[in-house]
C-alpha positions as CSV (number, residue, x, y, z in Angstrom):
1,X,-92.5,-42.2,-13.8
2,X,-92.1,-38.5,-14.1
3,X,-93.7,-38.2,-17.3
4,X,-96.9,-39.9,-16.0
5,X,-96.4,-37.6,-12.8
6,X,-96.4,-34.6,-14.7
7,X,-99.2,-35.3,-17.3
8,X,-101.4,-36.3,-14.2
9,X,-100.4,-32.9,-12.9
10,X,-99.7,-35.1,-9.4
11,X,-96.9,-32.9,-7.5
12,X,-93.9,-34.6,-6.6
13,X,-90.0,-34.2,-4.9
14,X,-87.2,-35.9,-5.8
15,X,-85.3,-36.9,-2.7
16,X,-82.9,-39.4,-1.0
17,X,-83.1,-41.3,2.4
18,X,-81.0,-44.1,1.9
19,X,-77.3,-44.2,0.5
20,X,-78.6,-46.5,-2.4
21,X,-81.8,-45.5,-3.8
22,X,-83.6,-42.4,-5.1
23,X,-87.0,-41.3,-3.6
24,X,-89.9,-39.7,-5.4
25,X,-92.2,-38.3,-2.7
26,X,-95.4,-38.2,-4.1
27,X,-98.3,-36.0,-2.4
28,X,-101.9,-36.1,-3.3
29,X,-105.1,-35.2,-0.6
30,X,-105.1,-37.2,2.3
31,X,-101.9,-39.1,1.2
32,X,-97.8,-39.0,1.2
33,X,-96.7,-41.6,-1.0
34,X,-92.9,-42.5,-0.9
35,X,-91.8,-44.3,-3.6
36,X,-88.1,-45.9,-3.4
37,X,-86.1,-47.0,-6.3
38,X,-83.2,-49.4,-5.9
39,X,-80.1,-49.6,-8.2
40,X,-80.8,-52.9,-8.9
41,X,-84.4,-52.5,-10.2
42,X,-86.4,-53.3,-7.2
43,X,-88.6,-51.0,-6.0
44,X,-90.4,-50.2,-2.7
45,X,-93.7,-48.4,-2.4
46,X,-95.1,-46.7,1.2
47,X,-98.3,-44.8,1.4
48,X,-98.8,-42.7,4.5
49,X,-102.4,-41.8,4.7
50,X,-104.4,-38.5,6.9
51,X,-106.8,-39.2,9.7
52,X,-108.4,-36.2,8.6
53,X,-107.4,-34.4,12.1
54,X,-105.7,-31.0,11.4
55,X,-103.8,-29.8,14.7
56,X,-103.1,-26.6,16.0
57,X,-99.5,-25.0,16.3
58,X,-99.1,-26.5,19.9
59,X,-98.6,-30.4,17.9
60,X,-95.2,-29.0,16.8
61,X,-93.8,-29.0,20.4
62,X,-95.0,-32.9,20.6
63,X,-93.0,-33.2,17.6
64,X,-89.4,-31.7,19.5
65,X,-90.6,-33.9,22.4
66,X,-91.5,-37.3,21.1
67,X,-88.4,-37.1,18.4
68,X,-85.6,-34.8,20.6
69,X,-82.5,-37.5,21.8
């Protein structure tokens, strides 16, 4: 997976959100791909897609609002 990645000069992070799998957080225009891979082999794939819509500053204080417990 990295090899392709980095010969299709797509950007990517390596991360974690679960206990048990690594994440490769791929980003491309328009999308956020996460990409999930289990110990066991499986893998799970979610693409987060862009409306387009680019906010101003003021969006960030929706953010602490929607999201603060």
């Amino acid at each position: 997976m990295r090899y392709r990645l980095d010969q299709a000069k797509i950007h990517y992070n390596l991360a974690r959100a679960r206990d048990e799998t690594v994440m490769v957080e791929v980003h491309v225009p328009g999308e956020r791909w996460e990409i999930e891979f289990f110990a066991d082999g499986d893998v799970e794939v979610e693409i987060f897609r862009s409306d387009g819509v680019i906010h101003r500053a003021d969006a960030i204080d929706v953010l602490f609002e929607r999201f603060t417990n």
